[in-house]
C-alpha positions as CSV (number, residue, x, y, z in Angstrom):
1,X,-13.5,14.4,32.6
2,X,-12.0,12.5,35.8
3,X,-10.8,9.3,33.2
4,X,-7.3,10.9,31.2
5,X,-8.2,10.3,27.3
6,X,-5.5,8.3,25.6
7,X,-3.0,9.3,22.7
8,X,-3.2,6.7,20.2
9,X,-1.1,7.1,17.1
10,X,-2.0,4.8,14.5
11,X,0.8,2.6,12.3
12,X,-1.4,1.7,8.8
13,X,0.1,-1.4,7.3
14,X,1.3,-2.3,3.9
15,X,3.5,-4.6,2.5
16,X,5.2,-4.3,6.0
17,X,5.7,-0.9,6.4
18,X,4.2,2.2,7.9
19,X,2.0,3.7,5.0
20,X,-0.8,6.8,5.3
21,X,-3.5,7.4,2.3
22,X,-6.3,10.4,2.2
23,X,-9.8,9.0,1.9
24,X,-8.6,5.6,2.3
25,X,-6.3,5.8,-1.3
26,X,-3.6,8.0,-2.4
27,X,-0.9,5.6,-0.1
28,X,2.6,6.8,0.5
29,X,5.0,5.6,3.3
30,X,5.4,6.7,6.4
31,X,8.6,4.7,8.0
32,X,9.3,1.1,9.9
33,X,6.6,0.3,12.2
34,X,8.7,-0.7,14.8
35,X,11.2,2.3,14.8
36,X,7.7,4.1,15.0
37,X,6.5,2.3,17.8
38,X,9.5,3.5,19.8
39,X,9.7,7.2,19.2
40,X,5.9,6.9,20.0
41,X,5.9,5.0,23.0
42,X,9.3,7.6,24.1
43,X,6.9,10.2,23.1
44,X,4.4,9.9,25.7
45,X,1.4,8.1,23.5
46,X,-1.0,6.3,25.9
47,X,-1.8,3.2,23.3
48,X,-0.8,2.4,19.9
49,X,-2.9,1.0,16.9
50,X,-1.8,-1.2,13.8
51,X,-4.0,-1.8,11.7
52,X,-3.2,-4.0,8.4
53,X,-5.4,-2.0,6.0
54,X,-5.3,-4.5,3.0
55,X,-5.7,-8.0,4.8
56,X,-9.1,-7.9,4.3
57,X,-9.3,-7.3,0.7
58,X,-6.6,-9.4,0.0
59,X,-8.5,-12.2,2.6
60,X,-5.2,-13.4,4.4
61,X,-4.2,-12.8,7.8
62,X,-2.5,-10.1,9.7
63,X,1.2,-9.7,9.6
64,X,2.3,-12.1,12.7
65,X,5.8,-11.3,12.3
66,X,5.2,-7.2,12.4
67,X,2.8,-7.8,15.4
68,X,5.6,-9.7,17.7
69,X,7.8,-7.0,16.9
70,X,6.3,-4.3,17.3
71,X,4.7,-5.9,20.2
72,X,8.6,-6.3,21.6
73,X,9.5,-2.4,21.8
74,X,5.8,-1.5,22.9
75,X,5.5,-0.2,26.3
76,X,1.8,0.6,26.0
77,X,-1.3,-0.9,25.4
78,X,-1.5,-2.1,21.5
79,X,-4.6,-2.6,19.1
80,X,-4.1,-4.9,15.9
81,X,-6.4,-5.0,13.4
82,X,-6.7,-6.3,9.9
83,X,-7.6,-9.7,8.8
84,X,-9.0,-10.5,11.9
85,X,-12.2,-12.6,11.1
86,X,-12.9,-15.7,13.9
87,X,-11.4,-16.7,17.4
88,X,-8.4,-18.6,15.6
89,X,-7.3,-15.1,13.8
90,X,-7.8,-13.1,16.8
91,X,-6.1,-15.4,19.4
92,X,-2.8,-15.7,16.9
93,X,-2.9,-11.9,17.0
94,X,-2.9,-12.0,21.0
95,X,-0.1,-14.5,21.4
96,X,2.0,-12.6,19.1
97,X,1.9,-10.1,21.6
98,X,-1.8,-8.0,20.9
99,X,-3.0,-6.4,23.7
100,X,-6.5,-6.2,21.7
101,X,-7.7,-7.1,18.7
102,X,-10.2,-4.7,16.6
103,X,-12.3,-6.4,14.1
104,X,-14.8,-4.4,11.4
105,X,-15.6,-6.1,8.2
106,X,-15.8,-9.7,9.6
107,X,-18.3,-8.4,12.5
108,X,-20.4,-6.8,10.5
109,X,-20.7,-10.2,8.0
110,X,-21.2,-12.2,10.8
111,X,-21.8,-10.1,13.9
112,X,-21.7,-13.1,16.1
113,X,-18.1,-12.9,15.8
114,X,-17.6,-9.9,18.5
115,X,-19.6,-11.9,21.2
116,X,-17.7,-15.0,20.6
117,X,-14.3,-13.0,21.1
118,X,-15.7,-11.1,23.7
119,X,-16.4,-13.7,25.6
120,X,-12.9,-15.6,24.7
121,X,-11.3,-12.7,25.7
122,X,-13.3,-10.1,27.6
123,X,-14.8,-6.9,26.2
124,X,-12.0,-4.8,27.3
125,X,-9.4,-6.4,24.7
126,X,-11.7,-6.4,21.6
127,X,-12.7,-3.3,19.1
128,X,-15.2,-2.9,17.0
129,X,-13.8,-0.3,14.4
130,X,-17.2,1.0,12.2
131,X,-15.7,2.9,9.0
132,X,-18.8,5.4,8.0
133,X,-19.3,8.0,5.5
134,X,-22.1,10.5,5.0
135,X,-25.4,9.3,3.2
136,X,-28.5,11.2,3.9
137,X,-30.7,8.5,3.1
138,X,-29.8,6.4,6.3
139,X,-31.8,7.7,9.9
140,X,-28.6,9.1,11.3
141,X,-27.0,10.4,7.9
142,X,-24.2,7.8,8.3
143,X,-23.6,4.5,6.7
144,X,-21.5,1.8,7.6
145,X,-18.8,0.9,4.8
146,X,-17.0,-2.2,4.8
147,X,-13.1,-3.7,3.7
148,X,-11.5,-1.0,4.0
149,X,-14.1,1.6,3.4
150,X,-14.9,0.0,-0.4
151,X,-17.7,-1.5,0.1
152,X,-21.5,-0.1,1.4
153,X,-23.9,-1.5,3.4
154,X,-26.9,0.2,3.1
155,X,-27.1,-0.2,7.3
156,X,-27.1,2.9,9.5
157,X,-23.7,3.6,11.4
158,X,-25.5,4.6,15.1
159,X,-27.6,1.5,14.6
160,X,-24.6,-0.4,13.5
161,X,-22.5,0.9,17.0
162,X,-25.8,0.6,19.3
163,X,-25.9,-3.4,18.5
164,X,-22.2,-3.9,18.7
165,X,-22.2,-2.1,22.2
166,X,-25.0,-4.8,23.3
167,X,-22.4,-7.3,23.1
168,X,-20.4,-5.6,26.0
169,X,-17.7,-4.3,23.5
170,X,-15.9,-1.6,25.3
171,X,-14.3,0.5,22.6
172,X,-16.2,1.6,19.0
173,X,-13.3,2.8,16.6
174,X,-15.5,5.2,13.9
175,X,-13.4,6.3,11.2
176,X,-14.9,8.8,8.7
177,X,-14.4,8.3,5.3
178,X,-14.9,11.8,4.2
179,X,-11.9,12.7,7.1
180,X,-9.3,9.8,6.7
181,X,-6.1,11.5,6.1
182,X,-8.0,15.0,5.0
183,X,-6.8,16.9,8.3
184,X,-10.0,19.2,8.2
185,X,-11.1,17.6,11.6
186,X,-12.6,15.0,13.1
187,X,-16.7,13.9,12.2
188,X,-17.7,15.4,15.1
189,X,-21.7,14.4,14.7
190,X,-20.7,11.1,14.0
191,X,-18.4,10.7,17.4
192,X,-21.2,12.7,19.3
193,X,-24.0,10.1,18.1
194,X,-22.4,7.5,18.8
195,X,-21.0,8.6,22.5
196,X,-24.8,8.9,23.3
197,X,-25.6,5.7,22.4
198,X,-22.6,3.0,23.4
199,X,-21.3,2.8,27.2
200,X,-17.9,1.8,26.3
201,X,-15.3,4.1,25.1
202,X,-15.3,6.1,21.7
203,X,-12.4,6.6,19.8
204,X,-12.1,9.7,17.3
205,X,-10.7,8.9,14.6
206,X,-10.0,10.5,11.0
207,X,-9.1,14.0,9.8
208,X,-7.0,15.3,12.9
209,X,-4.6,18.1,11.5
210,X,-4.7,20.8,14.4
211,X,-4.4,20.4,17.9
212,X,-8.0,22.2,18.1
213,X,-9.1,19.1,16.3
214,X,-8.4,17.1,19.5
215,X,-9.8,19.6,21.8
216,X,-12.9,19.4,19.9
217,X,-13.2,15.4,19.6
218,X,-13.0,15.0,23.2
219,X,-15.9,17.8,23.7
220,X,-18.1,15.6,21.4
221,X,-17.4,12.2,23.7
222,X,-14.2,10.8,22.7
223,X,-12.0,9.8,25.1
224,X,-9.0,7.8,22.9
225,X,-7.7,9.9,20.1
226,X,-6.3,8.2,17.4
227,X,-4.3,10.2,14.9
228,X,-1.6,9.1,12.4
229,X,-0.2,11.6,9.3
230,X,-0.1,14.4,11.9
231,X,2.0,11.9,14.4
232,X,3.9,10.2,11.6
233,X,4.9,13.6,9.4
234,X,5.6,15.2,12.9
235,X,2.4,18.2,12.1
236,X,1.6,17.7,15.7
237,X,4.5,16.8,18.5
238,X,2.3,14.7,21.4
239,X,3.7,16.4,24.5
240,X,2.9,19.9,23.3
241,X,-0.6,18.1,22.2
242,X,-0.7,16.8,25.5
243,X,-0.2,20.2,26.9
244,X,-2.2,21.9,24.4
245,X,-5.2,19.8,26.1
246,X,-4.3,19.9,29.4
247,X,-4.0,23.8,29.6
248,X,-8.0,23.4,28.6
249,X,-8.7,21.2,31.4
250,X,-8.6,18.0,29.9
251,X,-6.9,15.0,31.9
252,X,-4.0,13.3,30.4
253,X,-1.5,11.5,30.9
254,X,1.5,12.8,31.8
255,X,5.2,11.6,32.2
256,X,6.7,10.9,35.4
């Protein structure tokens, strides 16, 4: 792969801290999202996420204040999602100091959302994150699940990530229900299936606990690999991970 994949540890939001679940529940805190966005940024990760896991349900917007300060100390590129539903939401996410914004349950409600922010902003700074779990009954054996992984669809995941990618989004953010938190691995069919069908960049996310995890997520297409109770519990230290993958010919980034 000539491209280096990116490191992306992920800060979950709740109540204005750091917090990590297992299958989407079972929430317990992980630290002060800013002195985590340091120690990963010092760490060597290539981009960070935050993601404000309960704006949705609780239909409110994402934490502005957490944003511009984590945005402060940042020295990478920086996702926020959460709560993001129309232009307005987005752009108040981008001034506080968002280098992209990742939208899921408002795109799929109302999928004309992601080309009205991709064309406000360009396709490289929005994400379309598609949480899935396994159902047998959909075409691809995936469904797309909705606020926070609550709620189903009854529409097919691949489906779900070919449309998106037709709006010239360049990064699909799958998370696999079944995986979240499990550290059992990634959903490699899932991330394979949907590499094939989108041209912009996949991101594995959900269920990393080894660094073979990693190794294995990029063989089935990804090239950003987001992680979070491994990063934040310190399972998995990035420059040995970034090592680890190097030393099996995978480009990454590496200090200077």
């Amino acid at each position: 792969m000539s491209q280096p994949i990116s490191i992306m540890p992920c800060l979950d939001m709740q109540n204005g801290r750091v917090v990590k679940g297992v299958h989407f529940v079972d929430i317990r805190d992980a630290g002060d999202p800013v002195q985590c966005a340091v120690a990963y940024c010092r760490a060597g990760a290539d981009e960070l996420a935050m993601l404000d896991i309960t704006a949705t349900i609780e239909n409110r917007s994402t934490l502005l204040d957490v944003v511009r300060r984590v945005a402060e100390v940042a020295t990478v590129p920086f996702t926020v999602g959460g709560g993001i539903r129309d232009l307005a939401s987005a752009a108040a996410v981008i001034e506080a100091g968002a280098d992209r914004v990742s939208v899921s349950s408002a795109a799929f409600r109302r999928p004309e959302v992601i080309g009205e922010l991709v064309r406000e902003f360009g396709g490289d700074r929005v994400t379309v994150a598609i949480d899935v779990d396994r159902n047998p009954a959909m075409p691809s054996g995936y469904e797309v699940y909705i606020d926070g992984g609550r709620t189903a669809t009854g529409a097919d995941a691949i489906e779900w990530a070919r449309r998106v990618d037709g709006y010239g989004v360049q990064v699909i953010l799958p998370t696999s229900k079944a995986g979240d938190g499990a550290r059992t691995g990634y959903d490699l069919p899932v991330i394979r299936a949907m590499a094939e069908v989108v041209s912009g960049r996949v991101v594995a996310s959900g269920g990393a606990g080894t660094r073979e995890h990693f190794y294995e997520a990029v063989q089935a297409g990804a090239s950003i690999l987001l992680a979070a109770s491994v990063f934040h519990f310190g399972l998995i230290e990035i420059p040995a991970l970034k090592q680890y993958l190097r030393e099996r010919g995978i480009a990454v980034r590496l200090p200077d």
